[in-house]
C-alpha positions in Angstrom: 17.1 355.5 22.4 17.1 351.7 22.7 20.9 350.3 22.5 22.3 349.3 19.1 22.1 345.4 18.6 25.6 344.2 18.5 26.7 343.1 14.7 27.0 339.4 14.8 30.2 338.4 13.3 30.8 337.8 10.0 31.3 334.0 9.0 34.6 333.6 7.3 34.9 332.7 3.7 35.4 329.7 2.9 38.3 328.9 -0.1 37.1 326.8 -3.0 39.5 324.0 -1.8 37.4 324.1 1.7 33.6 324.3 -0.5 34.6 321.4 -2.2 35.8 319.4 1.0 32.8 320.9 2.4 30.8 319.5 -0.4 32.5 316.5 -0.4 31.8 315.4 3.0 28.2 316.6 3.2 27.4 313.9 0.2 29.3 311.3 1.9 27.2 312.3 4.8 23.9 312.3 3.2 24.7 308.5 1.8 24.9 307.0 5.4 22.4 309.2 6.8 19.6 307.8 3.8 20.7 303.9 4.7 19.3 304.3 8.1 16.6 306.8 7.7 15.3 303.9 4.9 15.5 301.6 7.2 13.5 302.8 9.6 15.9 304.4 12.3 15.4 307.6 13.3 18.5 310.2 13.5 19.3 311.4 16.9 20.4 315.0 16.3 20.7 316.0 20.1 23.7 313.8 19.7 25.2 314.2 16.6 28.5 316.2 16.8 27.8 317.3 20.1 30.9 317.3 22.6 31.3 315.0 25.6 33.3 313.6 27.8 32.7 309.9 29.5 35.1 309.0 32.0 37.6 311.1 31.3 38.2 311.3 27.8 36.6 314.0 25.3 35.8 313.9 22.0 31.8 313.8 19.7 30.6 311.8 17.4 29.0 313.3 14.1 26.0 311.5 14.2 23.5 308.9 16.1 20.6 307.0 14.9 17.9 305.0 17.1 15.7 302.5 16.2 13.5 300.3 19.5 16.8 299.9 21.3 19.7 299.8 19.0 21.5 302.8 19.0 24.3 303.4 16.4 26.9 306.3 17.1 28.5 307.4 13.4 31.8 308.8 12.6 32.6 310.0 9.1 35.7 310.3 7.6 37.1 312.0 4.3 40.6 312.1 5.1 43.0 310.9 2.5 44.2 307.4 2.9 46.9 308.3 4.6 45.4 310.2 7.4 42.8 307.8 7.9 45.1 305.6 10.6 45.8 308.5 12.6 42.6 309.9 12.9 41.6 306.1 14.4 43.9 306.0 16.8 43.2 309.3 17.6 39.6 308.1 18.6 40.4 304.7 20.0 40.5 305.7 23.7 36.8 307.5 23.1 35.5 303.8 21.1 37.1 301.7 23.9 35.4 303.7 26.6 32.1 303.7 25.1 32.0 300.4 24.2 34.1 298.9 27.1 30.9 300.3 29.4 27.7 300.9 26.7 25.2 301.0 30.1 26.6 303.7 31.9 27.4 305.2 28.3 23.9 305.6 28.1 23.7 306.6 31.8 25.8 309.4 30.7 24.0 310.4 27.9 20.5 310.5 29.2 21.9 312.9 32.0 23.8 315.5 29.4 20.7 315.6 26.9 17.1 316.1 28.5 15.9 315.7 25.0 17.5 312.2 24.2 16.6 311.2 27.7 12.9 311.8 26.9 13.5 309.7 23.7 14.9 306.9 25.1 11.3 307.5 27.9 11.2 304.0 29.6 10.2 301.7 27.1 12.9 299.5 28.0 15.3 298.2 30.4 19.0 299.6 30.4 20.5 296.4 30.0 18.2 295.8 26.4 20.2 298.6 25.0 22.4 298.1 22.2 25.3 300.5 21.1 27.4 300.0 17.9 29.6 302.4 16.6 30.0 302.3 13.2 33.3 303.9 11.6 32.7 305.4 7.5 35.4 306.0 5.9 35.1 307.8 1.9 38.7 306.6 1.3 40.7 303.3 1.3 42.9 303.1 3.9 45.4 300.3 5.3 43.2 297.3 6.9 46.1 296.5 9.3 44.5 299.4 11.8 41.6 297.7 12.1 43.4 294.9 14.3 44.7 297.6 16.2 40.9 299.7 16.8 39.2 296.6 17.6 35.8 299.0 18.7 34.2 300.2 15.3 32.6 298.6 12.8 34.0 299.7 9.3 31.1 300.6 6.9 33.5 300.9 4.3 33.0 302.9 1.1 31.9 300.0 -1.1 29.8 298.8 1.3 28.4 302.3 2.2 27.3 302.3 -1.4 26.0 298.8 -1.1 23.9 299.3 1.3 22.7 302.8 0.6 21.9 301.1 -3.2 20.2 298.4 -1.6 18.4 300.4 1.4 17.2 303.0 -1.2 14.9 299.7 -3.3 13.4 297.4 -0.3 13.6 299.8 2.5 13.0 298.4 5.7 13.1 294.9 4.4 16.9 295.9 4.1 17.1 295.9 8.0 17.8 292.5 8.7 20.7 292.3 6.6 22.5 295.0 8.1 21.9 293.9 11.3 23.7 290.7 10.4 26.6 293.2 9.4 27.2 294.7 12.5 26.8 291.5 14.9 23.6 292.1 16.7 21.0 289.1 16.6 17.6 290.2 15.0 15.8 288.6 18.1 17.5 291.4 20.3 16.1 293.9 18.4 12.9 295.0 19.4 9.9 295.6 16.7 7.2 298.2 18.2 8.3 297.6 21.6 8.4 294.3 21.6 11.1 291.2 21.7 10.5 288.1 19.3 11.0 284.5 20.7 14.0 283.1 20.3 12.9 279.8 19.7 9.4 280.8 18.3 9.0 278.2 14.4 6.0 278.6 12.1 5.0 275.5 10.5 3.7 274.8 6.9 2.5 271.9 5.0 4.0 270.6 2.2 6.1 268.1 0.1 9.0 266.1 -0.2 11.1 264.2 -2.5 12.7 261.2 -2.2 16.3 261.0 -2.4 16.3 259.2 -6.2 14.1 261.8 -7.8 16.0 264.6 -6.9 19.3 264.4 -8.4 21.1 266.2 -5.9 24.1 264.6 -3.9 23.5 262.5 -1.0 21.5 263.9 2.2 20.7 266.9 0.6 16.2 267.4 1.4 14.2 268.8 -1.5 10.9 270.3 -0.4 8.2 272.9 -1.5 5.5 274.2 0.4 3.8 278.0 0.4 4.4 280.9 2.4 3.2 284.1 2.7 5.6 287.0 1.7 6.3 288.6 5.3 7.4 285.1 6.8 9.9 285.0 3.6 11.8 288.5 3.7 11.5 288.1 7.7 13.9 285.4 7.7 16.0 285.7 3.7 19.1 286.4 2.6 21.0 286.8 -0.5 25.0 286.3 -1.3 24.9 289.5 -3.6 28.3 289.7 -5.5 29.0 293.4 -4.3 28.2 292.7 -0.8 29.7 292.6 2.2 29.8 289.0 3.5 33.4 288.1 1.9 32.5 284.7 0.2 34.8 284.3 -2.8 31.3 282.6 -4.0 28.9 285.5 -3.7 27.6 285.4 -7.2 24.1 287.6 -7.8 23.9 290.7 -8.5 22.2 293.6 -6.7 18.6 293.9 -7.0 17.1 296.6 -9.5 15.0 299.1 -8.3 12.9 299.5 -11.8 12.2 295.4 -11.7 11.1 295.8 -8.0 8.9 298.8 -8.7 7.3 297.0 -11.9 6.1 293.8 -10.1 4.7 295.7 -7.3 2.9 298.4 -9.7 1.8 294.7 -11.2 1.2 293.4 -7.7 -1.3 296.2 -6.9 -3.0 295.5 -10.5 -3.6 292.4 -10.8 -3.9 291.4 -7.3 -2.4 288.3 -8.4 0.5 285.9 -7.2 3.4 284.9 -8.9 3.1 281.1 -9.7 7.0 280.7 -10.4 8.7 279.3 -7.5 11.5 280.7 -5.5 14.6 278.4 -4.9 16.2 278.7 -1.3 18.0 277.0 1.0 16.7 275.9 4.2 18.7 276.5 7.8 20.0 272.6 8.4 18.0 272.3 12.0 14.6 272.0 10.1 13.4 268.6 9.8 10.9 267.9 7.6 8.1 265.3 9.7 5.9 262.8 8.2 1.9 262.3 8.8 2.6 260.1 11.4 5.0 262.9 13.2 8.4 260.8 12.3 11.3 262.9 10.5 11.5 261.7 6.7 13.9 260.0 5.7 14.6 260.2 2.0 16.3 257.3 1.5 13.4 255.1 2.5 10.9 257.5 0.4 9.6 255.5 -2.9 7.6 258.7 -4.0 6.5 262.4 -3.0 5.2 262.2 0.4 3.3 265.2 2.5 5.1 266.8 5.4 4.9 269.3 7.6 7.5 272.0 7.7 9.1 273.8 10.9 10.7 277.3 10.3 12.3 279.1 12.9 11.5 282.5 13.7 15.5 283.2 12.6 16.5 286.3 10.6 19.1 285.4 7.9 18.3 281.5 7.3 16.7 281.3 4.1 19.0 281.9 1.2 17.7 282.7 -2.1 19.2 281.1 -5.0 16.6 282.3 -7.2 13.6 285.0 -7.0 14.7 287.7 -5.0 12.9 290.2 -6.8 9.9 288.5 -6.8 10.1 288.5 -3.1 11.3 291.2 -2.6 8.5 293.4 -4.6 6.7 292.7 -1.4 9.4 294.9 0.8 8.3 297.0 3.5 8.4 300.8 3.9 9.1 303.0 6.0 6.3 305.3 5.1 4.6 302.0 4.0 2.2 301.0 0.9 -1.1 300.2 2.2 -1.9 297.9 -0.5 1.6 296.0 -0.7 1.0 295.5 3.5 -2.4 293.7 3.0 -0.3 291.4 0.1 2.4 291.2 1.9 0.9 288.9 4.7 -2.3 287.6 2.2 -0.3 286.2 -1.1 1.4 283.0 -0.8 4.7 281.7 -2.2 5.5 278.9 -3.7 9.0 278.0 -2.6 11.3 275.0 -3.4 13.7 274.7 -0.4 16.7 272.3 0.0 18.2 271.2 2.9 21.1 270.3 3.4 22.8 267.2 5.9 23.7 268.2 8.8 27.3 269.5 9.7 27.4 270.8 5.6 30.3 273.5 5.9 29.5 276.6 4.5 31.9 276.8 2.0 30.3 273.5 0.5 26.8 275.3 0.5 27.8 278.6 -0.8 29.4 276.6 -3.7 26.5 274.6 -4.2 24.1 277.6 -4.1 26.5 279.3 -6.9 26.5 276.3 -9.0 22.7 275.9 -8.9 21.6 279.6 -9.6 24.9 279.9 -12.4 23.4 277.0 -13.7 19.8 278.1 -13.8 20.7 281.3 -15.6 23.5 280.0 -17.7 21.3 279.3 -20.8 19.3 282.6 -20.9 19.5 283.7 -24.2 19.6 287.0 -23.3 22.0 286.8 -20.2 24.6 289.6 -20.5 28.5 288.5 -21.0 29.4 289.9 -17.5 27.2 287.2 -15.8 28.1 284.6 -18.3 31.9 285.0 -17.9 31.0 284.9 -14.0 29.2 282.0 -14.4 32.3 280.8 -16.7 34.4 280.9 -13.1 32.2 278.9 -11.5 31.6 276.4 -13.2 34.9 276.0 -15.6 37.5 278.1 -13.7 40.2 276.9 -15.5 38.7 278.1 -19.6 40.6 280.7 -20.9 37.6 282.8 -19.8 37.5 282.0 -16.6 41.2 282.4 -15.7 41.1 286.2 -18.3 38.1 287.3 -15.7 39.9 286.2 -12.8 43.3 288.1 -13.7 41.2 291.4 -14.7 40.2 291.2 -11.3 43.8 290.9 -10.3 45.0 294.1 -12.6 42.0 296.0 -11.1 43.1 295.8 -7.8 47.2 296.8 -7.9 49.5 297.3 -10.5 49.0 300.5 -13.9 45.1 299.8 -14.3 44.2 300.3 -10.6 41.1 302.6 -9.9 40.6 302.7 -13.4 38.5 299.4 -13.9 34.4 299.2 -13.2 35.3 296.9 -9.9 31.9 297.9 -8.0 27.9 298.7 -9.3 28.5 301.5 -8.6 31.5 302.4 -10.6 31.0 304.6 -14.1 33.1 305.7 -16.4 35.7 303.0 -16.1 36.9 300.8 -18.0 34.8 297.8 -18.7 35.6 294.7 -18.5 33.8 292.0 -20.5 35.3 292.7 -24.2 39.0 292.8 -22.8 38.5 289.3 -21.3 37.3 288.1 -24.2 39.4 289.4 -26.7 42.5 290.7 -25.1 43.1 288.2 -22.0 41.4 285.6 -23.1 43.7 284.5 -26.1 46.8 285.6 -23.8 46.5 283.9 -20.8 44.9 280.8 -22.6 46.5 277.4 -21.4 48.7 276.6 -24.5 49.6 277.8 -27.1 53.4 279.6 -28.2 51.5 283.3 -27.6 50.1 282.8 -24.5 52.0 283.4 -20.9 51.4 279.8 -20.1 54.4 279.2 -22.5 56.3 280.9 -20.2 55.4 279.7 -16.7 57.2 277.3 -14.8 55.7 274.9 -12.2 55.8 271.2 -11.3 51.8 271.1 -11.5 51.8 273.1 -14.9 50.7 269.8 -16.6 47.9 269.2 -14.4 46.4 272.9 -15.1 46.6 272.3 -18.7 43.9 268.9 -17.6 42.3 271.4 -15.4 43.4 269.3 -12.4 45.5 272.1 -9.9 43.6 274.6 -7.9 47.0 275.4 -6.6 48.8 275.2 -9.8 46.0 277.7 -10.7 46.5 280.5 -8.5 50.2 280.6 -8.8 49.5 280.5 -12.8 47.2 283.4 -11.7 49.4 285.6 -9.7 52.3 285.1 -12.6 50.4 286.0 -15.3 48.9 289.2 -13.8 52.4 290.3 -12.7 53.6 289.3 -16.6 50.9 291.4 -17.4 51.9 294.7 -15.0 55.3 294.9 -15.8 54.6 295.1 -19.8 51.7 297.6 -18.9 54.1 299.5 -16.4 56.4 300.2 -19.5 53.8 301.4 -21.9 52.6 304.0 -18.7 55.7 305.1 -18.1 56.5 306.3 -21.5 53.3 308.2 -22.2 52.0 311.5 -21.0 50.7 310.9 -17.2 47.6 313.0 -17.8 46.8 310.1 -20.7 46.7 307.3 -18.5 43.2 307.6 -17.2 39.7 305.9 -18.5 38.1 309.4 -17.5 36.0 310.3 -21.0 36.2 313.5 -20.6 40.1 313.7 -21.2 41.4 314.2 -24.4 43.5 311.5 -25.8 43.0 309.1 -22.8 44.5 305.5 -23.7 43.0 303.6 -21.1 40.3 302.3 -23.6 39.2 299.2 -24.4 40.8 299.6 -28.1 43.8 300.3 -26.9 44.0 298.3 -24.1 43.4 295.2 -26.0 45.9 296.3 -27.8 48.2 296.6 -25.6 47.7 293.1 -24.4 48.0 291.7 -28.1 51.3 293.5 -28.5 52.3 291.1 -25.3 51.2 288.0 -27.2 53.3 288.9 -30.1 56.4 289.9 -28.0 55.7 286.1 -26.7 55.5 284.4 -29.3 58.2 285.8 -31.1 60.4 285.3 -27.7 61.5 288.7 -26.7 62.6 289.6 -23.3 59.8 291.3 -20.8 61.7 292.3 -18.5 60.6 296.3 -17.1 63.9 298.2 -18.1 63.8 296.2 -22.0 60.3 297.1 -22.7 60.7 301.0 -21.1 63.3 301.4 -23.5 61.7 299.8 -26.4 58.6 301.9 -25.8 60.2 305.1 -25.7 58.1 307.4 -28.1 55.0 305.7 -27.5 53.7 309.2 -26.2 53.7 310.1 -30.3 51.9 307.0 -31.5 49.0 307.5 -33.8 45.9 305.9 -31.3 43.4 308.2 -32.6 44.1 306.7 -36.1 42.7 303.2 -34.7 38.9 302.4 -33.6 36.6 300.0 -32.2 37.8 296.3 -33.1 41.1 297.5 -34.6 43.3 295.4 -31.9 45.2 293.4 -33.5 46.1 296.1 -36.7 46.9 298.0 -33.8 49.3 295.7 -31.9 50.9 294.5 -35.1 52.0 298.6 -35.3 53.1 298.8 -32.2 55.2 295.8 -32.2 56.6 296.6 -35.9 57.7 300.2 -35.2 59.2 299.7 -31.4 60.0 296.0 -31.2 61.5 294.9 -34.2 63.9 298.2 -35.2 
């Protein structure tokens, strides 16, 4: 009688707590893993969350991706906030090891896993290797540890769901972008086994305007010439609002997925081009040259003149200002589109480039770029009053608009409405945004006025914001109002029910509405204008009862019959 096959032991059970953690992670898993598989790496499972120990020190990372020779080594993290520090330095000897001695890293590597080691094969030398280790975290955490755990790069949550958003519509197209993210030049990055020049330029034929008929400031090139698609995405870049770049003028918006997939379904139709040109600017090292092989100069240029155009081979130098869908229909795939490949090199662009004078800084461009594409999309009739109070900031920062959008952004971040505002694309089910700038923060914050917090501010620029002359006087009228505005918003939270204070829908009797919210900031105009005090402990104890007010009594655009309830039955007793 053959021996009885030992019973393998029984997995424990997990609690629900642990199946929801469990849960929890596995999504915020699944979100990095589909940015890279979309953009063409492949995930190196020999690796991921298996233990090592390289010079020393122990320890695993939970996953690893490839692509040519970039490898990227992934830890994930759903630790609360709080825990988030200590489970960094707990890994910082590991990072500063790895990254401290990437080559014999790899060395290392190749001799634990015979699998990874007949991955890597011999395609290339050790020293064209790259490693990045990339650090996603699901939580906010304190940003001050990331001077202290130099190693990483932080593929924080918003930018995990940026780039999972944006990876998920153009694919592989999305590569060069996040190369840009994590340091590593495009031209060290092989593409089927195979280094691009450094110094490689295509050139194309075209025209030029002179400097009179352009209208733009002094120095500043106007060209158009065609390209084909492929040269376009190899080398674009857009300054998308939710991004990751950190320019305070990053102003479109993601791309949509549905307008992508429309113009290519139209692409493969029609077989057609696009005649509207796409607006970009040009890197400031091309030079435009005349017939005769002389750089044009505009300010000798009577009239449109032919030249030819230079493009580097240079990942990240053309940055649209206007048609990124367009070009971008033409994205490549992963598991790619026959037809849109054949298009994708075949179909020409028309493009409208401007280049600027040499020694531009950036923050000069990115505001000029902003100004150009707000003001191209400023008159839409059917531009949506998000973009139009973004394009408000841009180009009249200091219009009751403007400074109402700017301070929303402001009560967002800290203070009573924190985490419940839509801050990202990705938010839902918060509280939006547009209506309370226009009619609740708008009228409050406006720059005169014997309701408005300007009456109440104090500096020695204050008339120059009123001309809308101070940038400085600005921000400090900024950070006043939207502490103005906490304090009185502090007291009405503190003397209702906690589980009310939420813009979750599905909570009964939730006040964080846009109806109630406006008029909550109406009742501050009136407590202004009819000088009461605002200090925190007056308006807590004038507000005590507010738990028993009558919201559900008030809808829609009933602000201000609202307010003028509030403020009759606790302000004026």
């Amino acid at each position: 009688m053959a021996p009885k096959k030992p019973k393998k032991k029984a997995k424990p059970k997990l609690s629900a707590k642990e199946r929801e953690q469990r849960k929890v992670k596995n999504s915020h898993m699944r979100s990095a893993r589909s940015i890279f598989r979309n953009m063409g790496f492949d995930r190196v499972t020999e690796l991921s969350e298996s233990q090592i120990k390289f010079d020393g020190q122990a320890g695993e990372f939970d996953d690893a991706f490839l692509r040519e020779n970039l490898l990227l080594l992934v830890e994930y993290t759903t630790s609360q906030s709080s825990d988030v520090s200590d489970h960094l330095k707990k890994k910082k000897i590991l990072f500063s090891k790895v990254i401290g001695s990437p080559k014999q890293f790899l060395v290392y590597l190749r001799g634990k896993s015979s699998t990874f080691d007949a991955r890597l094969g011999s395609t290339f030398h050790p020293d064209k290797y790259i490693l990045r280790i990339i650090y996603c975290s699901l939580n906010s955490y304190d940003d001050s540890i990331k001077a202290t755990v130099t190693e990483p790069i932080y593929l924080d949550f918003p930018y995990l769901k940026y780039f999972e958003k944006l990876a998920s519509i153009i694919k592989v197209s999305a590569l060069s972008e996040m190369l840009a993210f994590l340091g590593v030049d495009p031209t060290d990055v092989a593409l089927g086994g195979h280094f691009p020049s450094k110094s490689q330029s295509v050139s194309y034929h075209g025209s030029i305007l002179p400097e009179w008929a352009s209208g733009f400031p002094q120095g500043y090139k106007v060209v158009s010439f065609y390209a084909d698609a492929a040269a376009l995405l190899s080398r674009a870049y857009v300054l998308r609002r939710d991004g990751w770049r950190g320019s305070f003028q990053a102003y479109q918006r993601m791309v949509l997925g549905s307008k992508i997939e429309a113009i290519r379904k139209k692409l493969k139709t029609d077989r057609r081009v696009f005649v509207n040109n796409i607006i970009a600017t040009l890197p400031q090292d091309v030079h435009p040259e005349l017939p005769d092989g002389k750089t044009a100069d505009i300010t000798q240029l009577t009239e449109t003149e032919p030249v030819t155009i230079r493009l580097p081979l240079r990942a990240n130098s053309i940055g649209l200002i206007d048609g990124q869908h367009r070009l971008y229909s033409y994205h490549e795939a992963r598991d790619d589109d026959p037809e849109i490949a054949k298009l994708r090199h075949q179909q020409n662009l028309l493009v409208t480039g401007i280049i600027y004078p040499q020694g531009t800084l950036s923050v000069e461009t990115e505001r000029f770029e902003a100004t150009l594409f707000l003001s191209i999309n400023a008159h839409q009739t059917n531009a949506p009053t998000p973009l139009r109070q973004e394009i408000e900031v841009f180009l009249s920062p200091f219009s009751p608009t403007a400074i109402g959008r700017q301070v929303m952004q402001r009560l967002a971040k800290a203070g009573p409405l924190a985490g419940q505002v839509e801050t990202y694309f990705f938010d839902k089910g918060k509280l939006r945004t547009s209506s309370i700038v226009s009619y609740g923060l708008g009228p409050l914050i406006k720059l005169g006025g014997d309701d408005s917090i300007f009456k109440l501010f104090t500096h020695s620029e204050k008339g120059d914001i009123a001309d809308g002359k101070s940038t400085a006087g600005l921000e400090a009228y900024l950070k006043f109002a939207t502490t103005t505005i906490n304090v009185f918003l502090g007291a009405v939270k503190a003397n209702v029910d906690t589980a009310r204070w939420t813009s979750d829908t599905t909570v009964k009797d939730r006040l964080l509405a846009v109806t109630y919210v406006n008029s909550f900031l109406i009742t501050l105009r009136l407590l202004i204008q009819n000088s009461h005090k605002l200090d925190f402990d007056t308006l807590n104890a004038a507000l005590a009862g507010l738990n028993s007010f009558d919201f559900k009594s008030y809808h829609s655009s009933q602000y201000a019959r609202m307010a003028e309830k509030i403020y009759k039955e606790y302000f004026t007793t």
